[in-house]
C-alpha positions in Angstrom: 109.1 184.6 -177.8 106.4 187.2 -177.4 105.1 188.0 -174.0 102.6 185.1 -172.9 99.6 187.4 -172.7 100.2 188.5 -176.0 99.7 185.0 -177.9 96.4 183.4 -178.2 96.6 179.6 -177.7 96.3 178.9 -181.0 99.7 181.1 -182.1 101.4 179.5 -179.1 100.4 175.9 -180.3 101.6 177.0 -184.0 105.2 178.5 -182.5 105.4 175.3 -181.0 104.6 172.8 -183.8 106.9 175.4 -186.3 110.0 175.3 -183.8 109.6 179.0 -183.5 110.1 178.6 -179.7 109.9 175.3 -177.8 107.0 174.3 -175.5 109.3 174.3 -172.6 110.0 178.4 -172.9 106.3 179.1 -173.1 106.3 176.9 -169.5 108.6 178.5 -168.1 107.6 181.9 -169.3 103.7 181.0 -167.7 105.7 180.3 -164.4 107.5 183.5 -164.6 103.6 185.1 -165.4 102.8 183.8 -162.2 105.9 184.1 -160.0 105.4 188.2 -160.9 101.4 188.5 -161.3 99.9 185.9 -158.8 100.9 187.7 -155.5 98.1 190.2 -156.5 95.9 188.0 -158.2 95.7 184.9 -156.2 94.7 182.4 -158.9 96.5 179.4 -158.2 96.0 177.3 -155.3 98.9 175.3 -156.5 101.2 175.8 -159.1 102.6 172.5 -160.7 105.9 173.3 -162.0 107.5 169.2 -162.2 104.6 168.4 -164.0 104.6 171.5 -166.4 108.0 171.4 -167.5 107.8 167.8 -167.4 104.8 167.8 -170.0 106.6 170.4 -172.2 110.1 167.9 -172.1 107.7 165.8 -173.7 106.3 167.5 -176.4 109.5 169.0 -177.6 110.7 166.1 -177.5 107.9 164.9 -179.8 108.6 167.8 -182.1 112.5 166.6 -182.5 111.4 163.3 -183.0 109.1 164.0 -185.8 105.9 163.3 -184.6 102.4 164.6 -184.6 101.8 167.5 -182.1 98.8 167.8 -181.0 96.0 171.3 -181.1 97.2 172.4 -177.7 100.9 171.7 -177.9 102.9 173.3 -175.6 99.7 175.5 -174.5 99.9 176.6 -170.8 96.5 175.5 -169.0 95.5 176.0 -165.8 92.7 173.6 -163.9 90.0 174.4 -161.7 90.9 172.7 -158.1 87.6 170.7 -158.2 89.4 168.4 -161.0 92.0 165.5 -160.1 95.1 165.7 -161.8 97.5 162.9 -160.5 100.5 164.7 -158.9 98.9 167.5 -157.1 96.2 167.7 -154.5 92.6 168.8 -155.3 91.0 170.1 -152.5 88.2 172.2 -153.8 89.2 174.9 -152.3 88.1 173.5 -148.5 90.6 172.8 -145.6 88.8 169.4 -145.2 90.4 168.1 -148.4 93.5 170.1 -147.9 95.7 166.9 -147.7 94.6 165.0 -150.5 96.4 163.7 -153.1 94.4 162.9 -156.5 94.5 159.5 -156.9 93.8 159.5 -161.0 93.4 162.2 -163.4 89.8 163.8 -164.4 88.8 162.5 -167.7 87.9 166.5 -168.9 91.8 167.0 -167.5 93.3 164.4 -169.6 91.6 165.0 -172.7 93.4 168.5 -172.6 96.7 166.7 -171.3 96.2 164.2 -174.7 96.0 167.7 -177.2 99.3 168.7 -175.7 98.6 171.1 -173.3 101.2 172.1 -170.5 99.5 172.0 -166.7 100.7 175.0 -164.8 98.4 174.3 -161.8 95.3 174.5 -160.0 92.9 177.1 -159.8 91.1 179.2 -156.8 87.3 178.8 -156.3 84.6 179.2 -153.7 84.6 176.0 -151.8 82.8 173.4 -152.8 82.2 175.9 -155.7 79.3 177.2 -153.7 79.5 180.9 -154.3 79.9 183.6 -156.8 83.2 185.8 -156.2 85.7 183.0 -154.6 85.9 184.6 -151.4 84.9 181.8 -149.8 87.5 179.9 -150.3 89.3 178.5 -147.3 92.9 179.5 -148.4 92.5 183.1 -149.9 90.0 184.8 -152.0 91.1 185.9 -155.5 91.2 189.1 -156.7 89.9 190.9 -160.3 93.3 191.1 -162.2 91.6 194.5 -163.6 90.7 196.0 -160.1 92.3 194.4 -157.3 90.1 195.8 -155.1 86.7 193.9 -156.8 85.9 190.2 -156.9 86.6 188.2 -159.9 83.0 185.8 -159.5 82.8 182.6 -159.2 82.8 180.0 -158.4 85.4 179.5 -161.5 87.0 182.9 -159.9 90.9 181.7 -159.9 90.2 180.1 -164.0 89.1 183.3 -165.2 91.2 185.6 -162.8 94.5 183.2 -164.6 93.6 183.6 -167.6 92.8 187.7 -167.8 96.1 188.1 -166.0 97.8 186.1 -168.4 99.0 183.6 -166.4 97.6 180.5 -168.6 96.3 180.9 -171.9 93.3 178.6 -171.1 92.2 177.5 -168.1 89.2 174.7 -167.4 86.3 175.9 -165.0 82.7 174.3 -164.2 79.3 175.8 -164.2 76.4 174.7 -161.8 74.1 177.9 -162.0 76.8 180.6 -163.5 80.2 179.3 -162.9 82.1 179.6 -165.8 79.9 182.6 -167.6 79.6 184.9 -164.3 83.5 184.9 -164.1 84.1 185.4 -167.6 81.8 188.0 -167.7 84.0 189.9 -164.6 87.0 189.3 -165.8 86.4 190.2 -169.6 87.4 187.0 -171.1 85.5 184.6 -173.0 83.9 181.1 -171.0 81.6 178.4 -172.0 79.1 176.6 -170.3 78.9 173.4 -172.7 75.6 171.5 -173.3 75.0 168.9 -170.6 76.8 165.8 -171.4 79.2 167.2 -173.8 82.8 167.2 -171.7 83.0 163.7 -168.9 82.6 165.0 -165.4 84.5 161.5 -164.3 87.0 162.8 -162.2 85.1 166.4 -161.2 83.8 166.8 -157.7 80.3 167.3 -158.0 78.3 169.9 -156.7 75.0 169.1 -158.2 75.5 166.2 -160.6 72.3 166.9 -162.6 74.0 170.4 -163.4 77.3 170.6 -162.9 79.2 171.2 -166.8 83.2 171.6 -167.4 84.4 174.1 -169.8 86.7 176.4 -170.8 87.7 179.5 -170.5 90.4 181.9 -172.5 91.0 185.5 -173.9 88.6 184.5 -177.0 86.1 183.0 -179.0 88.6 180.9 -181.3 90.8 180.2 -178.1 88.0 178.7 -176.3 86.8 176.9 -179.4 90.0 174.9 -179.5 89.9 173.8 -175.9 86.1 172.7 -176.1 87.2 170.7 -179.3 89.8 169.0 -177.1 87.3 168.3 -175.0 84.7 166.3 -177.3 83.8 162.8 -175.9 85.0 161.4 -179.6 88.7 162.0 -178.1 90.3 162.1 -181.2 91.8 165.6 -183.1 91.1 166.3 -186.2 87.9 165.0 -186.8 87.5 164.3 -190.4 84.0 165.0 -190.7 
């Protein structure tokens, strides 16, 4: 296959569904994106390898078998570490939650799970996701992918750091007063701050509840479409209507 960073989600979930390489090479070619890229970029906060290639067993699997892939199959997505995803930590980016273990799975992360998308890991952020360049994170601060020397914003710094680098194709962030748009915006890729309501926040840790919005973020407009589709409360893809 084509080097990850130069397939849009969409032509990785076609390659997929057509057999023209199998969800579990684009996995492991994301891993390899960040094995080699994220010593300078510092995106992840974890990188969930089991649970990747797990996910991508399972969707090739569904391919052999016949059945219906879904928009993201086989897609490489990275989450923001304010979302739980069972079998890694989220810890917002803070040394007080350092230890703990998600006990369920954000709604917002499922719904992406459910199109078919591959989880490569958690993403870097100002802790708490109070800030604007994730240097106040408590592990490391993340760095622009274009300049190393210059912040990436934030507080959704690691989601659009990720996907600039070409580490994910999509990744999800969340937007309080900028989060998702400021960090787009500095790492030249596309985000979207949906309206209010739109994408379930069950499973998010809040930082202003009346506020706070999940959305994604990718290298463009139709990329970022498909992951907010994935996202709609309706749950189901395609919608007839």
């Amino acid at each position: 296959m084509a080097n990850l960073d130069q397939l849009s989600a969409a032509e990785v979930a076609a390659g997929v569904r057509t057999g023209d390489f199998s969800a579990t090479e684009v996995a492991r070619a994301a891993l390899d994106a960040v094995e080699k890229r994220d010593g300078d970029v510092q995106a992840f906060l974890q990188v969930s390898a089991d649970l990747a290639l797990e996910a991508a067993a399972a969707t090739d699997a569904a391919r052999a078998a016949g059945r219906p892939l879904g928009p993201l199959a086989g897609v490489p997505v990275g989450f923001k570490d304010n979302m739980n995803l069972l079998g890694t930590r989220t810890t917002c980016a803070s040394r007080m939650l350092e230890p703990y273990e998600s006990a369920y799975t954000a709604t917002c992360v499922q719904r992406m799970l459910d199109a078919g998308a591959t989880p490569i890991g958690k993403l870097n952020m100002d802790e708490f996701a109070f800030g604007s360049t994730t240097d106040s994170s408590a592990f490391h601060p993340t760095n622009n992918p274009w300049d190393l020397a210059r912040v990436p914003g934030g507080s959704s710094g690691g989601s659009a750091a990720a996907v600039a680098s070409g580490q994910v194709s999509l990744a999800l962030g969340s937007d309080t007063g900028g989060s998702i748009r400021q960090p787009s915006s500095l790492c030249g890729v596309v985000g979207m701050k949906p309206t209010y309501g739109v994408v379930s926040r069950y499973g998010v840790v809040a930082f202003g509840s009346s506020l706070d919005q999940v959305g994604p973020l990718g290298r463009s407009v139709s990329d970022v479409a498909l992951g907010a589709r994935a996202e709609r409360p309706y749950g189901g893809w395609p919608r007839s209507s």
